[in-house]
Z-matrix of the N, CA and C atoms (Angstrom, degrees):
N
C 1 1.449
C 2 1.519 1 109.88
N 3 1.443 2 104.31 1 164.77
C 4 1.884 3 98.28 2 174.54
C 5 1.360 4 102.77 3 -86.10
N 6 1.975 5 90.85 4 -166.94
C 7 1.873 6 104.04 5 -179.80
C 8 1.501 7 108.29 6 24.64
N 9 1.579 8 140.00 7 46.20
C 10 1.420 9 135.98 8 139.43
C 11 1.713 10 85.85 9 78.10
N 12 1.527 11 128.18 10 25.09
C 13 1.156 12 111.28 11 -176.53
C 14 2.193 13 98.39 12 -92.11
N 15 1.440 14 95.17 13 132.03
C 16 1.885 15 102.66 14 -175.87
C 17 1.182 16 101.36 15 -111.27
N 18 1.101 17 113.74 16 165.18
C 19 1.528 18 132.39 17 169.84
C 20 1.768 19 108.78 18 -69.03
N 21 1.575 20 114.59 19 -46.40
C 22 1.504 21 103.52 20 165.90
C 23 1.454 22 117.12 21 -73.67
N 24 1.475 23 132.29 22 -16.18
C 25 1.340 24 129.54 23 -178.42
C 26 1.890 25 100.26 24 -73.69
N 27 1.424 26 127.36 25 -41.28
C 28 0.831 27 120.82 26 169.82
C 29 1.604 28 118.02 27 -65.51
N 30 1.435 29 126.58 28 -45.36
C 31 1.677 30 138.40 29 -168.72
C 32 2.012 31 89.85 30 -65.75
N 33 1.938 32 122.79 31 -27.69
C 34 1.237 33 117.83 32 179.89
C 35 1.995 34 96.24 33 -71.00
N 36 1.243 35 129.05 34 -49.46
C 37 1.223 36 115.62 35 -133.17
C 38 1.899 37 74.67 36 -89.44
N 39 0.698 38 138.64 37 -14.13
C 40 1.829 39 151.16 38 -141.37
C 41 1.886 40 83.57 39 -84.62
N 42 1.487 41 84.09 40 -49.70
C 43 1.483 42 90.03 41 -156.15
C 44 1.338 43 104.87 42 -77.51
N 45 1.432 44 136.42 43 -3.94
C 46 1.492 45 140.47 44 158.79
C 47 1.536 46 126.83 45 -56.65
N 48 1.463 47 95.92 46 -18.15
C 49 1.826 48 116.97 47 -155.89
C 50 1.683 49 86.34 48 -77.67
N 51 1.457 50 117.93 49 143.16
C 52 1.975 51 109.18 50 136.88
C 53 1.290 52 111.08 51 -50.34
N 54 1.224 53 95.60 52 132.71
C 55 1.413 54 112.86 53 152.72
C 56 1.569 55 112.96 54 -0.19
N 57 1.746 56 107.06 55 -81.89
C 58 1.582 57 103.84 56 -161.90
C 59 1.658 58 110.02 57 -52.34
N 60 1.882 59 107.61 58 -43.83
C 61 1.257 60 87.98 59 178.58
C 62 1.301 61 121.81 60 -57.73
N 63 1.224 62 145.03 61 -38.11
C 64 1.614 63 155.59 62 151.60
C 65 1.025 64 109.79 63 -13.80
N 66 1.441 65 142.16 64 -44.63
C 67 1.290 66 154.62 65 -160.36
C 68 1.899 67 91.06 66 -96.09
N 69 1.642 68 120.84 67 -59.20
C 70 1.502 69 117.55 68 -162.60
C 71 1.546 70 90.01 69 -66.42
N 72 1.325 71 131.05 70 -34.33
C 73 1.731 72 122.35 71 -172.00
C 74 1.668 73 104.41 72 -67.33
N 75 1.182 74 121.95 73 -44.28
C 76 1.315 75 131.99 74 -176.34
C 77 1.584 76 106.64 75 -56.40
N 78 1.661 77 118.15 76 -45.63
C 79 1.284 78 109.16 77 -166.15
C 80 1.578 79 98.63 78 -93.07
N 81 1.222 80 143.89 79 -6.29
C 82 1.359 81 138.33 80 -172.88
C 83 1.771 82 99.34 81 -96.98
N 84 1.424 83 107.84 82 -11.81
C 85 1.716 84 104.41 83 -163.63
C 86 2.175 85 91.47 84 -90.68
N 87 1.882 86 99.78 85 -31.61
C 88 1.884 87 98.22 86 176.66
C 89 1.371 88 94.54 87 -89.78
N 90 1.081 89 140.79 88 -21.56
C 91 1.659 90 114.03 89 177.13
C 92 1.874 91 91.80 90 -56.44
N 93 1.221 92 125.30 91 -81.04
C 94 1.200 93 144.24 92 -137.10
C 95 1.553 94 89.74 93 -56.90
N 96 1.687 95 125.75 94 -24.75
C 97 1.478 96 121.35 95 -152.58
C 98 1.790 97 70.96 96 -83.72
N 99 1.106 98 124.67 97 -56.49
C 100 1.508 99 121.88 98 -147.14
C 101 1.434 100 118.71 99 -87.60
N 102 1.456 101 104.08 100 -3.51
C 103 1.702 102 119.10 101 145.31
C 104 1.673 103 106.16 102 -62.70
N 105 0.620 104 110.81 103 -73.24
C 106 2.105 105 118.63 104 179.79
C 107 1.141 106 98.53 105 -46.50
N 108 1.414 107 136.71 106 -44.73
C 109 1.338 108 131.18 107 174.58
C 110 1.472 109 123.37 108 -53.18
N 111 1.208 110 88.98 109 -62.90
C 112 1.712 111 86.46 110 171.95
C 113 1.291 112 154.61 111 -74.74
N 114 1.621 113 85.32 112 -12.73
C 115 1.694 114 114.82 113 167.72
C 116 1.506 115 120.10 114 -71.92
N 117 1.831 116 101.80 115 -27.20
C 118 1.316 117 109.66 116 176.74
C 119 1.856 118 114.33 117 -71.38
N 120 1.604 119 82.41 118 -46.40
C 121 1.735 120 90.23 119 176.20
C 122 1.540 121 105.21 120 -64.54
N 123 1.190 122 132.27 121 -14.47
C 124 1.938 123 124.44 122 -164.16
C 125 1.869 124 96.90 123 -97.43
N 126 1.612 125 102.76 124 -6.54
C 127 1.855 126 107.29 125 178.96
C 128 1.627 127 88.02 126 -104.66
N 129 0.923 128 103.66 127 -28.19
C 130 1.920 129 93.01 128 -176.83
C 131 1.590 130 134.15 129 -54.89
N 132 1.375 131 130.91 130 92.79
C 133 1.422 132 115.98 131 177.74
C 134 1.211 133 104.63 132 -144.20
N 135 1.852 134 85.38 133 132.30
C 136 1.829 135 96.34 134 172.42
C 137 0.811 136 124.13 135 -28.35
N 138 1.294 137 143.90 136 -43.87
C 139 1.751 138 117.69 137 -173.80
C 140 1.324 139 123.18 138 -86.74
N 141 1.228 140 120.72 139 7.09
C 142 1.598 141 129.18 140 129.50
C 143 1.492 142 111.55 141 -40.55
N 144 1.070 143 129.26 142 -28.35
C 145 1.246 144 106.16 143 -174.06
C 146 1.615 145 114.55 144 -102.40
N 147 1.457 146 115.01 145 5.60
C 148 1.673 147 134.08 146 156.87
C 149 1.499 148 125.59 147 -36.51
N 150 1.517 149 96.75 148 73.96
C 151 1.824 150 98.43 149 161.83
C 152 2.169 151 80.98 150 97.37
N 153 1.300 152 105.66 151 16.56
C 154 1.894 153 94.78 152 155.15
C 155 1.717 154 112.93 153 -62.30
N 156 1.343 155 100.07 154 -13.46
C 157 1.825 156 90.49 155 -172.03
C 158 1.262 157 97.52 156 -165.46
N 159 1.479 158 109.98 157 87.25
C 160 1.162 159 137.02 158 170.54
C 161 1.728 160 130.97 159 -71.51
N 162 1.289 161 102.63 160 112.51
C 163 1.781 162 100.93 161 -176.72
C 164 1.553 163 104.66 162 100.88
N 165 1.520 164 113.91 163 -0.93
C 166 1.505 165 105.49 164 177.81
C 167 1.417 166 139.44 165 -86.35
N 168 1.768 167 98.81 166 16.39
C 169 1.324 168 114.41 167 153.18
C 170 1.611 169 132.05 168 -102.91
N 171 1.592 170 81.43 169 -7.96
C 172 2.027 171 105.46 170 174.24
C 173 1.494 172 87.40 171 77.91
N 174 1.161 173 137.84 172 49.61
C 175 1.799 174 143.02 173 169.71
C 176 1.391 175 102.00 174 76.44
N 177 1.449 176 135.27 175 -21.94
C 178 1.377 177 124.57 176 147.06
C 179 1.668 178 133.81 177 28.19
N 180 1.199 179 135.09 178 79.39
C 181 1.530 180 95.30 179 172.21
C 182 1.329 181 118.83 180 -54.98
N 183 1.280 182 112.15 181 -174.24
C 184 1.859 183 105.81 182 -166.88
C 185 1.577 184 85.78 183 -90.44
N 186 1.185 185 116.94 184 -63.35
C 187 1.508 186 131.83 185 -176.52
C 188 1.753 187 106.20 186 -24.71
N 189 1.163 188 110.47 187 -61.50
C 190 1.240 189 116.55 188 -156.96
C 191 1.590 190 104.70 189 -82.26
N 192 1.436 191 125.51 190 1.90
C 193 1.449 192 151.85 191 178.19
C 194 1.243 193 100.72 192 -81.30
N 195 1.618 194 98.90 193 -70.70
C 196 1.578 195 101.07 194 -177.94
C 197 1.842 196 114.55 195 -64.88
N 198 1.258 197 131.87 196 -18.03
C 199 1.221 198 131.72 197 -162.27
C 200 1.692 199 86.90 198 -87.90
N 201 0.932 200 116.65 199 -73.48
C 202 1.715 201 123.11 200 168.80
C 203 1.327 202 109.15 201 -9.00
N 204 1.512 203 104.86 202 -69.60
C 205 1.765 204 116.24 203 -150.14
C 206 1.582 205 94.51 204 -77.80
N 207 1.135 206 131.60 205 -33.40
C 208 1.546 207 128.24 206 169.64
C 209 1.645 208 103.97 207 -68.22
N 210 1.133 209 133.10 208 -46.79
C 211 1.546 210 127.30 209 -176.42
C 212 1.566 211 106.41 210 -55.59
N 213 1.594 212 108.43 211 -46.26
C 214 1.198 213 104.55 212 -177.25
C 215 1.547 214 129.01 213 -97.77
N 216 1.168 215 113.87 214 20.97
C 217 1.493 216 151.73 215 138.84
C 218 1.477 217 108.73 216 -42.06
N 219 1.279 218 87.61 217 -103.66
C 220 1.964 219 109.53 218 157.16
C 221 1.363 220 129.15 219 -15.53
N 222 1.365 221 108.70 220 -47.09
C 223 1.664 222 102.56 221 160.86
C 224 0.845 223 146.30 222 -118.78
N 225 1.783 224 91.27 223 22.78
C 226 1.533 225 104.55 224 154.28
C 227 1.843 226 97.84 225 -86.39
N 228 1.021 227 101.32 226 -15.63
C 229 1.832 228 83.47 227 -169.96
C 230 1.495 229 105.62 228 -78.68
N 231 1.219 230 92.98 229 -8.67
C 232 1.999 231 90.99 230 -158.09
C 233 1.955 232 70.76 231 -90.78
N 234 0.925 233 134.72 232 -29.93
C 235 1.688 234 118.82 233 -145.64
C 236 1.707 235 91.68 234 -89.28
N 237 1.065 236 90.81 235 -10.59
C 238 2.013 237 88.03 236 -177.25
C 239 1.862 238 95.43 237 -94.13
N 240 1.447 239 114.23 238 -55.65
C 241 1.749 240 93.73 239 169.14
C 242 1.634 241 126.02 240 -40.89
N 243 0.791 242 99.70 241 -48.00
C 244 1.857 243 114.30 242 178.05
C 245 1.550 244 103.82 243 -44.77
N 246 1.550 245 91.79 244 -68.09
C 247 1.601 246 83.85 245 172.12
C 248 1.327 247 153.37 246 -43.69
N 249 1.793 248 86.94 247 -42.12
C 250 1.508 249 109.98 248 165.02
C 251 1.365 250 117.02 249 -49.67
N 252 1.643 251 108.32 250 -43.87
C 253 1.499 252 96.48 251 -172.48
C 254 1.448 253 124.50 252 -110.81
């Protein structure tokens, strides 16, 4: 933070307040968190996330990744029953 301002220097002066004010600082500090929140989510869209991580199927289709990685899931599960018995 700037000007040496901390999270306990604020939780010290916080703790000077009555109560109620304690309670009006608390609810004006989650309105404001869940304004930023939602503004972030109202800029947010999947296809922003198009080619963030490129080559991480090694040219892969995705489909045929996921069909794979579940098959070979599967027989590892079946290869550990087998074993078991």
């Amino acid at each position: 933070m700037t000007n040496g301002v901390t999270l306990e220097s604020v939780e010290a002066m916080a703790g000077q307040l009555p109560i109620a004010q304690r309670v009006v600082l608390a609810r004006k500090i989650l309105d404001e968190a869940a304004l930023v929140e939602k503004q972030l989510a109202d800029d947010f869209r999947w296809t922003d996330m198009c080619g963030i991580a490129p080559n991480l199927l090694g040219g892969e289709d995705a489909q045929e990744w996921v069909s794979r990685s579940r098959r070979e899931d599967q027989e590892h599960r079946d290869s550990l029953v087998r074993r078991d018995y």
